[in-house]
N, C-alpha and C positions, 0 to 999 in steps of 0.2 A: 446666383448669390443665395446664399442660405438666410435660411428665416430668420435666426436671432441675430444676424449682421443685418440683417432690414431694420428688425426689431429695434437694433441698439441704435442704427444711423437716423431712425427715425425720431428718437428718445433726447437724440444731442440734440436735430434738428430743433425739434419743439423745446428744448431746454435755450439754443442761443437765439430765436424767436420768440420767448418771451422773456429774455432778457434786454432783447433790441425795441422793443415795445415797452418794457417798464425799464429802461436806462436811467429817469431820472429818480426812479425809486431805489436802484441801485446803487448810485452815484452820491445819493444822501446819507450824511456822517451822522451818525449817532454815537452815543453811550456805550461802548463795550466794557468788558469787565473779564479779567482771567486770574480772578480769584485772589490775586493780589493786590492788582493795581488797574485801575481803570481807564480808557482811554478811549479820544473820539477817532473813528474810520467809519466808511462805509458797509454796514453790513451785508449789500446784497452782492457788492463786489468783493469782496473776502470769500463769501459764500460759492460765487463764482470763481473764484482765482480758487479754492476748494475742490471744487467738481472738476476742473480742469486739470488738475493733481493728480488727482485721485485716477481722472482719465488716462494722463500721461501714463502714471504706474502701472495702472490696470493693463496698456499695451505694452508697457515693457515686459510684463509677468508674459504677457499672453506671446508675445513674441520671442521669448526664452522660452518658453515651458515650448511652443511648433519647433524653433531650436533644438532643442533637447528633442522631443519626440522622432525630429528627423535623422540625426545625429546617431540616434538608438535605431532607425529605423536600417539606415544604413549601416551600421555596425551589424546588425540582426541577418541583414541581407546577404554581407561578406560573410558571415557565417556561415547562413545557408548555401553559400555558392562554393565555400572550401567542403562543406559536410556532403557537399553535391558530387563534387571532384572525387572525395575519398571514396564516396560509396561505388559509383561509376569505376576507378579505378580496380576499387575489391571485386566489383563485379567481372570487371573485365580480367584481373587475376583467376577468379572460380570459375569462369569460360575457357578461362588458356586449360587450368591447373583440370579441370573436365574433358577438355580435348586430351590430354596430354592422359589423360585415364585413360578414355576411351579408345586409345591409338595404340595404350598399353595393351589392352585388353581385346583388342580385334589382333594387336601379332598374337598372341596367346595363343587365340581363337585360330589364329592362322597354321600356326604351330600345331595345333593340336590335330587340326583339321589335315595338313600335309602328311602328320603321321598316321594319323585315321586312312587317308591313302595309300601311304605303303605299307600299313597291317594289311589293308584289301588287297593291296594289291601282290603281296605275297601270297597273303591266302589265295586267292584264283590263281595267281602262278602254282602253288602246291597241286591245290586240286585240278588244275588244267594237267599237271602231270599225271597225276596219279589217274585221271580218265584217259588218257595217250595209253597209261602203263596197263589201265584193265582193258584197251581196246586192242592194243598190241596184243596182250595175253588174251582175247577173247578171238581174233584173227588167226593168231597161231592155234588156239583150242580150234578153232574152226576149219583152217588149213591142215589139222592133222584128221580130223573128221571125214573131211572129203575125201583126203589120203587114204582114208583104214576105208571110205566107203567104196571110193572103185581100185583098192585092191578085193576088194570082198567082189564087186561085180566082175573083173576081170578074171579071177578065179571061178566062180559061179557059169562063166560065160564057158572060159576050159574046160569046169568038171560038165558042163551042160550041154 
């Protein structure tokens, strides 16, 4: 229990405890006067049937006004739980709409990367040729070499 609900339940308390202790001071009619016209009642019971009003009022205010704050509180809440939805959603849109980049951009990548292989892979085809074609012609240079060399010894052997 909170302190100013102690505070207040305490306040009634000793208000209708010393009203049940001076009862018969309460209970006696006197003299009133409302500016007008004058009249006998009780004043300490007016006073009391007063504070008791005023009580009543006071909890209806207080019981409206938690009312309304709740009221607000839960309105504020569905809010936050639609503003919740939306952002979550948009999020979940910038993940697809990111993937959906990202998936772009690796076939690109892919693309670019396949043809990065058959540039290579032409070029060492070219040059794998062109080294067959200087090995060929470096064979044949060499097969005619041998050729010129033992026709020269086979002759050298005859004139010798």
């Amino acid at each position: 229990m909170r302190i100013r609900t102690l505070i207040l339940l305490i306040a009634l308390g000793a208000i209708a405890i010393f009203a049940a202790l001076n009862w018969s001071a309460f209970t006696t009619s006197t003299t009133l006067s409302l500016g007008i016209t004058d009249f006998q009642a009780p004043l300490g019971l007016i006073m009391l049937i007063a504070i008791a009003v005023l009580t009543a009022l006071f909890l209806v205010f207080i019981i409206t006004l938690q009312t309304t704050v709740l009221l607000e509180t839960r309105r504020q809440t569905r809010e936050l739980q639609t503003a919740r939805t939306l952002a979550e959603q948009a999020e979940a849109s910038r993940y697809s709409e990111l993937r959906l980049y990202i998936d772009g951009e690796l076939q690109k990548l892919d693309v670019r990367n396949q043809a990065s292989v058959a540039a290579t892979t032409a070029c060492l085809d070219r040059i794998e040729r062109e080294v067959r074609t200087a090995i060929d012609e470096s064979g044949n240079s060499l097969a005619a070499l041998i050729a010129e060399l033992d026709d020269r010894i086979a002759r050298s052997n005859r004139t010798g």
